[in-house]
C-alpha positions in Angstrom: 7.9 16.6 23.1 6.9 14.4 25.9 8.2 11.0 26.5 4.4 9.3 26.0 4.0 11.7 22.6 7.5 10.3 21.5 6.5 7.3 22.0 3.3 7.0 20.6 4.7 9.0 17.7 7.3 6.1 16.9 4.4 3.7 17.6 2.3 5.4 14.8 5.3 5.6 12.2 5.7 1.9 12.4 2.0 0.9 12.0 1.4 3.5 9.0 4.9 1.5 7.5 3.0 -1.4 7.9 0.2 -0.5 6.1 2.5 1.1 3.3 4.3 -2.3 2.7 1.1 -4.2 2.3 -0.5 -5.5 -1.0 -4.0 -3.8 -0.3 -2.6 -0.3 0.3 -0.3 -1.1 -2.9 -2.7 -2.0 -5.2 -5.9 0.4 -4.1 -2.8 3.3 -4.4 -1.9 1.9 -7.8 -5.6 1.5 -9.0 -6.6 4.7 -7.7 -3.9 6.5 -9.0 -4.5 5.3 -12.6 -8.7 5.8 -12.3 -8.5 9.6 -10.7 -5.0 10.9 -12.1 -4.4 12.1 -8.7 -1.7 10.9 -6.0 -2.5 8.6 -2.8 -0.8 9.7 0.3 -0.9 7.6 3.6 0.9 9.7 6.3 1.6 9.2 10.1 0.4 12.3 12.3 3.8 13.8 12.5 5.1 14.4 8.8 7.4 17.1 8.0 7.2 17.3 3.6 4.3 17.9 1.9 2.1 15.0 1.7 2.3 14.0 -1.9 5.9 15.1 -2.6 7.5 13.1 -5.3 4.7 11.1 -5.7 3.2 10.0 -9.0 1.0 13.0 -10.5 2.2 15.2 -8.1 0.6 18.5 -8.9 3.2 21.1 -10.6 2.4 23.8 -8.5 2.9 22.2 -5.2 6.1 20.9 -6.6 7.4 24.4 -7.1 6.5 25.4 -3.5 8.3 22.6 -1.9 12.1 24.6 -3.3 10.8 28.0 -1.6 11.4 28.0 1.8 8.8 31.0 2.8 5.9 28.9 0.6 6.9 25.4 1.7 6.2 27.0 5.3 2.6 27.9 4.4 2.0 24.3 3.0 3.6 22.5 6.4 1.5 24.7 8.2 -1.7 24.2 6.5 -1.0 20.6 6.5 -0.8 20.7 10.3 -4.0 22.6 10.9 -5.8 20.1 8.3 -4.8 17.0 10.6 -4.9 19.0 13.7 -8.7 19.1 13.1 -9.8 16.3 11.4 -11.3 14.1 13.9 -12.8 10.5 13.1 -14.0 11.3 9.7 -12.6 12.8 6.4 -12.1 16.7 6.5 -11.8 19.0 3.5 -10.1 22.2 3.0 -8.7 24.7 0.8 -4.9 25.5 1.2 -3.8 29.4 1.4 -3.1 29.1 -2.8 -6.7 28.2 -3.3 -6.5 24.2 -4.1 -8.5 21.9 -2.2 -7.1 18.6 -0.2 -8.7 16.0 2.0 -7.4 14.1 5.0 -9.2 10.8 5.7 -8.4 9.4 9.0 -7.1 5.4 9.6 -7.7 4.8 13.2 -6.2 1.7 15.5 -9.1 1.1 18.3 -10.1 4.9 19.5 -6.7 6.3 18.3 -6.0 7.9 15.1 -2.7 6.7 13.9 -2.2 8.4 9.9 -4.4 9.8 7.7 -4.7 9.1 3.5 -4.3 12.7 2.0 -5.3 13.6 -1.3 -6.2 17.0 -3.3 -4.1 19.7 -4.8 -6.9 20.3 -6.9 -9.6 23.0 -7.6 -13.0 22.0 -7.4 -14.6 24.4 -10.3 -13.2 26.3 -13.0 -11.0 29.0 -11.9 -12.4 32.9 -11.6 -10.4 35.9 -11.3 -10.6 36.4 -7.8 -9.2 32.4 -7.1 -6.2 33.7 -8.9 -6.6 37.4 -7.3 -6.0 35.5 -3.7 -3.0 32.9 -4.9 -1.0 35.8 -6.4 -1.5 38.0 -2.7 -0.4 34.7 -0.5 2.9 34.3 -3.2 3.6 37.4 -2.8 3.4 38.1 0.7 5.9 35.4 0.6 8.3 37.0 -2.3 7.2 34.4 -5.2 5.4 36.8 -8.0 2.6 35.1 -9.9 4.3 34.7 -13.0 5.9 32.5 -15.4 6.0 29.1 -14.5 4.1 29.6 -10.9 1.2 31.1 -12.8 1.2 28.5 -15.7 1.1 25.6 -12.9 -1.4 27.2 -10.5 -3.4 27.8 -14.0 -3.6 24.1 -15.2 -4.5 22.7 -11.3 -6.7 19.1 -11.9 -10.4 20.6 -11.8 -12.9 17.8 -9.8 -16.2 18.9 -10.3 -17.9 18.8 -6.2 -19.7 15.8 -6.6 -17.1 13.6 -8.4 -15.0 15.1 -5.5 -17.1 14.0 -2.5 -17.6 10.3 -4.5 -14.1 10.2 -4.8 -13.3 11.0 -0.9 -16.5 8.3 0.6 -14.3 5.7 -1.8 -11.3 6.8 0.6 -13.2 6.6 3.1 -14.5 2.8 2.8 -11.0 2.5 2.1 -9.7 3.7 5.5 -12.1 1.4 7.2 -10.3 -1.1 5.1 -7.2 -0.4 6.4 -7.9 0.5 9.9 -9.2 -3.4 10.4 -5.9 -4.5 8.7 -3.9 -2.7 11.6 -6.4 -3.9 14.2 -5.8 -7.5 12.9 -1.9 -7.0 12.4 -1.3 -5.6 15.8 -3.2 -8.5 17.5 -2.1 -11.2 16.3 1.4 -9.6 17.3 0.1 -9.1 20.5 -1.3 -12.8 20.9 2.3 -14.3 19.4 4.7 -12.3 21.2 6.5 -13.2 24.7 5.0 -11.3 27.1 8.0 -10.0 28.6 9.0 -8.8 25.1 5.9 -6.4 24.7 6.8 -5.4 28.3 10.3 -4.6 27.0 9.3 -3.0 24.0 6.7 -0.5 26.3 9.3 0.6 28.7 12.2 0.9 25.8 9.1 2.8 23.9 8.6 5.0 27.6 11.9 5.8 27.8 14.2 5.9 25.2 14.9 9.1 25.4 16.7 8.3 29.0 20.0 6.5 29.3 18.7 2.4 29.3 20.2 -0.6 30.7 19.9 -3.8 30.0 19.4 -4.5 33.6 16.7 -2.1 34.3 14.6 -3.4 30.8 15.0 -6.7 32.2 13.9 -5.9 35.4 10.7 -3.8 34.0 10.0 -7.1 32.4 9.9 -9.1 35.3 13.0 -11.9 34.2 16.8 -12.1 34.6 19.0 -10.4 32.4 20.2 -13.8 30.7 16.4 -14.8 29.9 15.9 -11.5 28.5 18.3 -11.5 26.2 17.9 -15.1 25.2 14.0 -14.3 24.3 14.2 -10.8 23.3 16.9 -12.1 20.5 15.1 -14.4 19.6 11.5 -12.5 19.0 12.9 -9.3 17.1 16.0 -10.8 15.9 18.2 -7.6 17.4 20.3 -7.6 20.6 19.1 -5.5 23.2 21.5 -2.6 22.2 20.9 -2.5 18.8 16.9 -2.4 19.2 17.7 0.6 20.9 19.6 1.8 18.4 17.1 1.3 15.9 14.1 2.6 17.7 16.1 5.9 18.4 17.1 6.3 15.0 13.8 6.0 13.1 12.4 8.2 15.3 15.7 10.5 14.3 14.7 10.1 10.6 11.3 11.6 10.9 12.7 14.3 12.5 15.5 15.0 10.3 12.7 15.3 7.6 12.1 18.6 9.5 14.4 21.6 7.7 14.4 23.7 11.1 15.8 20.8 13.2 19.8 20.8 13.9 21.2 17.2 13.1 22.9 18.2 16.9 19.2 18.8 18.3 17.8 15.4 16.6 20.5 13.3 18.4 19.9 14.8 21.9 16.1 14.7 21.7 16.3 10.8 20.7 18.2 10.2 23.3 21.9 9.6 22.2 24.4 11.0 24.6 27.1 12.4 22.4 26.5 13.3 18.3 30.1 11.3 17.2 27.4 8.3 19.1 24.8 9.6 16.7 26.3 10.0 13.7 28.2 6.7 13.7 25.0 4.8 14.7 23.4 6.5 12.3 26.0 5.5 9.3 26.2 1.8 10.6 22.6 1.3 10.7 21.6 3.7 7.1 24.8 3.6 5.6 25.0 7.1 5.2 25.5 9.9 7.8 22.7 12.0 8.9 24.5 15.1 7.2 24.3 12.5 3.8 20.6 11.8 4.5 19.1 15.3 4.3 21.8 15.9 1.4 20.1 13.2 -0.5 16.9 14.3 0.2 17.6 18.1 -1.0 19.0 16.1 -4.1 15.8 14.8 -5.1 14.0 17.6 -4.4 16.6 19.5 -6.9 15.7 16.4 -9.3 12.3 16.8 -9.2 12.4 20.2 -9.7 14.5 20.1 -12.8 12.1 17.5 -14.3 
């Protein structure tokens, strides 16, 4: 990954956390959730789980995939193809098992920055050859079409086409809704911060995946070290060293959502120079060690599975 994709990649997580911690995406997700029975996903462009996993009315099926490694590799990769070509409006598609899911794109100026991602649903009633083609893709991946696979392929949401198509323009209008929210939110961030802090914040963004002094920030800023640190403090509310820190180690997160990533290979690419660094960093900041963090996450997709 390039420096500028890292970057922007970062840059995109933040703004779609934004938009996640706000009371219009909160309530439209809890409203819509409760009027459609299906979940509300908002996403970032680089996502490594399935886009609904343990989310309310998460679809049984897709739940059972997420444990097999072979299937949960067809679903990451249908989910990249699905974003990788939805441009600036909604796209539908049907996923190698048959169901059908949407990816509705929120946009910051030009740029796409996350998409809201619904589905896992079949839009009519099920015929033999639907089921002919989900039981060939399972098991060209080892998973027979039986038991409890079949039983939760077999009662998939149906959403008739229209209702389906009414249901993604109201995601739509709702994207629009969003995608002014960000544009607001990012300027008035951009008309209350320091100048020299955005500056900071762009070359940290540019190159955190190089060794960074303080000096060198400062200077890319245009103001002496002691006047950087006085107004950069004072702005984010983190010394220079620990914004760092921080910046590296969300991008880590996202990345550690990935299964085929090494924890080793995470630390490097973010731009920590030794993994003892990493993992202690890591602990301070999370309070748990990377090793801890993917544990946890395999816990609750054990939990999930159970229930």
């Amino acid at each position: 990954m390039s420096e500028t994709n890292a970057a922007g990649t970062t840059a995109n997580k933040q703004l779609v956390e934004m938009l996640l911690r706000s009371r219009l995406f909160r309530d439209y997700e809890n409203v819509f959730t409760k009027a459609t029975d299906l979940p509300l996903a908002l996403r970032p462009l680089e996502y490594w789980q399935l886009e609904h996993h343990d989310k309310t009315n998460e679809n049984r099926f897709c739940a059972l995939l997420s444990h097999r490694p072979k299937t949960l590799a067809v679903c990451l990769q249908a989910h990249a193809e699905i974003v990788q070509h939805t441009g600036i409006t909604a796209r539908t598609e049907r996923c190698p098992f048959g169901l059908t899911e949407t990816a509705v794109p929120v946009r910051l100026g030009e740029e796409t920055i996350g998409f809201l991602r619904i589905g896992q649903v079949l839009r009519r009633s099920a015929i033999q050859s639907d089921k002919t083609c989900a039981a060939v893709k399972l098991a060209e991946c080892g998973v027979p079409f039986t038991g409890g696979i079949r039983k939760a392929w077999e009662t998939t949401p149906i959403i008739r086409k229209d209702k389906y198509r009414a249901t993604v323009g109201l995601l739509t209008f709702f994207a629009d809704q969003l995608s002014a929210l960000i544009n607001q939110i990012v300027l008035e961030k951009q008309n209350s911060e320091p100048p020299l802090v955005r500056k900071a914040r762009e070359y940290i963004e540019q190159h955190k995946m190089d060794p960074l002094s303080l000096a060198a920030v400062a200077q890319a800023s245009g103001t002496s070290v002691f006047h950087f640190c006085k107004v950069f403090k004072k702005t984010t509310g983190l010394k220079f060293t620990d914004y760092v820190a921080r910046v590296r180690l969300e991008d880590a997160k996202t990345q550690l959502l990935n299964p085929s990533r090494r924890i080793s290979e995470v630390a490097y690419d973010v731009g920590f120079q030794s993994l003892t660094q990493f993992n202690r960093t890591f602990k301070r900041v999370f309070g748990q060690s990377p090793t801890e963090f993917r544990a946890h996450l395999h816990f609750r997709q054990r939990k999930s599975k159970a229930a």
